[in-house]
C-alpha positions in Angstrom: 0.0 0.0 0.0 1.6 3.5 -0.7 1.4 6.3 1.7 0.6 10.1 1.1 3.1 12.5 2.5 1.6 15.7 3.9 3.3 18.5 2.6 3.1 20.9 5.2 4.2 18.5 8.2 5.6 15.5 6.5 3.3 12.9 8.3 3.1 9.9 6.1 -0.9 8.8 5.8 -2.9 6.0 4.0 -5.0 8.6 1.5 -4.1 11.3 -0.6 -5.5 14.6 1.2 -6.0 12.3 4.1 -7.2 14.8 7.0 -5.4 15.6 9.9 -4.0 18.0 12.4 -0.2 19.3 10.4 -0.3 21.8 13.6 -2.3 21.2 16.9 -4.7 23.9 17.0 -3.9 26.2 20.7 -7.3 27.7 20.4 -11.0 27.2 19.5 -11.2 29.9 16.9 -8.1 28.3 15.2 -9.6 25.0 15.6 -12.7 26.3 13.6 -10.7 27.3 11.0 -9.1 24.7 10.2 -12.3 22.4 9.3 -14.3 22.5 6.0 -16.0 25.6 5.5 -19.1 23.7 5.1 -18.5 22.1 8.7 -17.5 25.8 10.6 -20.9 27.6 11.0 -22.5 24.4 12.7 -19.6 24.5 14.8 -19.8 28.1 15.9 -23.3 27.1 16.4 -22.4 25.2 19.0 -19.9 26.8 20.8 -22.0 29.7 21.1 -24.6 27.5 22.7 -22.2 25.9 25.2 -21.1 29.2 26.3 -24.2 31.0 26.7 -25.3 27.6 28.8 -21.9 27.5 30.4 -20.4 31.5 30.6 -18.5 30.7 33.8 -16.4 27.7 32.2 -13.1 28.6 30.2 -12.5 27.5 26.7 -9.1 25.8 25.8 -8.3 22.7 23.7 -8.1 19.4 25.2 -7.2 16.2 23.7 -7.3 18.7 20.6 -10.9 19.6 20.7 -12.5 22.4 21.4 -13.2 22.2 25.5 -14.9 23.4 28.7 -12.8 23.8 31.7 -13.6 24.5 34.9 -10.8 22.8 37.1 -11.1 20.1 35.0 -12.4 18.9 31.6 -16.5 19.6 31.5 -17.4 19.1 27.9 -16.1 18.7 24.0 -17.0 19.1 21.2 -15.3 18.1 17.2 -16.0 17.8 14.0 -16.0 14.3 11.9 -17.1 14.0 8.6 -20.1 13.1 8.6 -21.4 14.3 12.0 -20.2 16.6 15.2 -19.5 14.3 17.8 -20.4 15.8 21.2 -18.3 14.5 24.4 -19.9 14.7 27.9 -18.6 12.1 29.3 -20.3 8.6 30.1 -23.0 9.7 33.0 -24.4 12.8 30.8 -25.2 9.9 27.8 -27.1 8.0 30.6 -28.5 11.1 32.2 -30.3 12.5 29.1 -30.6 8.7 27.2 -34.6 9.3 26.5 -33.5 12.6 25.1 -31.0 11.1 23.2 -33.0 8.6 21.5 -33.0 10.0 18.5 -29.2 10.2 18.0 -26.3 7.9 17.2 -24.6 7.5 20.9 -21.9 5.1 22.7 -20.0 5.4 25.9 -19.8 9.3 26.4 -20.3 10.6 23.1 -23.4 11.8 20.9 -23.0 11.8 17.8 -24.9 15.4 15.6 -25.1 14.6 12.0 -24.6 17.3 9.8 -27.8 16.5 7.6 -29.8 17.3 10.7 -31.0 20.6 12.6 -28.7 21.2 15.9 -30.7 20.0 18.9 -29.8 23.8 20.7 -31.8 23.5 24.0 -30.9 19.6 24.1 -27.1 20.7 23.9 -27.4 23.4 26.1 -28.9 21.3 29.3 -26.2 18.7 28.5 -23.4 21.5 28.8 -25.1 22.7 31.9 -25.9 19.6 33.5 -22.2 18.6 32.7 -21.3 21.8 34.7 -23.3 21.3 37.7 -21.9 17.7 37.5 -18.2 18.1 37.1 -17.0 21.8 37.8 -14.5 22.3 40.3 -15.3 25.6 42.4 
């Protein structure tokens, strides 16, 4: 099998235009950039909803997503290709399961496909209840 060279960082990968990160992103607006354009207003979509729901929490990247921290990891949030996955951890899948019915889901992670409307208020009680949850104060 022949590999594809990236040529802004060199990695070798198994397809030609293969994504991946060249450069970690250091923040979430540089994160956002770097997806497809198609991709980037569904995830500013989001990460205005988290922190309207969440103010108090401070955004970083984490495992090199887009995160909530507030003395510890809260919630993530990154883009696939053919969905936004949404990481609240294990408990948070269980907590809002009949919710969540409607959605692709395993342990800790929802799954938002991009042919479907953003569930605002559903992500917004999530990144809340997440807060409540885990937050250190």
């Amino acid at each position: 099998m022949s590999m594809w060279t990236c040529p802004k960082c060199g990695r070798e990968l198994a397809q030609k235009d293969q994504q991946h990160y060249c450069l970690k992103p250091q923040s979430i607006d540089a994160y956002i950039s770097l997806q497809d354009t198609s991709v980037r207003p569904r995830l500013e979509v989001i990460r205005k909803t988290i922190r309207a729901a969440i103010p108090e929490a401070q955004e970083k990247i984490s495992w090199s997503m887009p995160t909530y921290w507030k003395g510890r990891n809260i919630i993530h949030f990154a883009a696939s290709k053919k969905h936004i996955g949404l990481y609240p951890g294990d408990e948070a899948v269980e907590a809002f399961a009949d919710r969540l019915s409607d959605y692709d889901t395993s342990k800790g992670t929802i799954r938002l496909p991009h042919d479907r409307e953003l569930p605002l208020e559903l992500i917004r009680d999530i990144a809340r209840w997440c807060y409540e949850k885990y937050a250190k104060r």
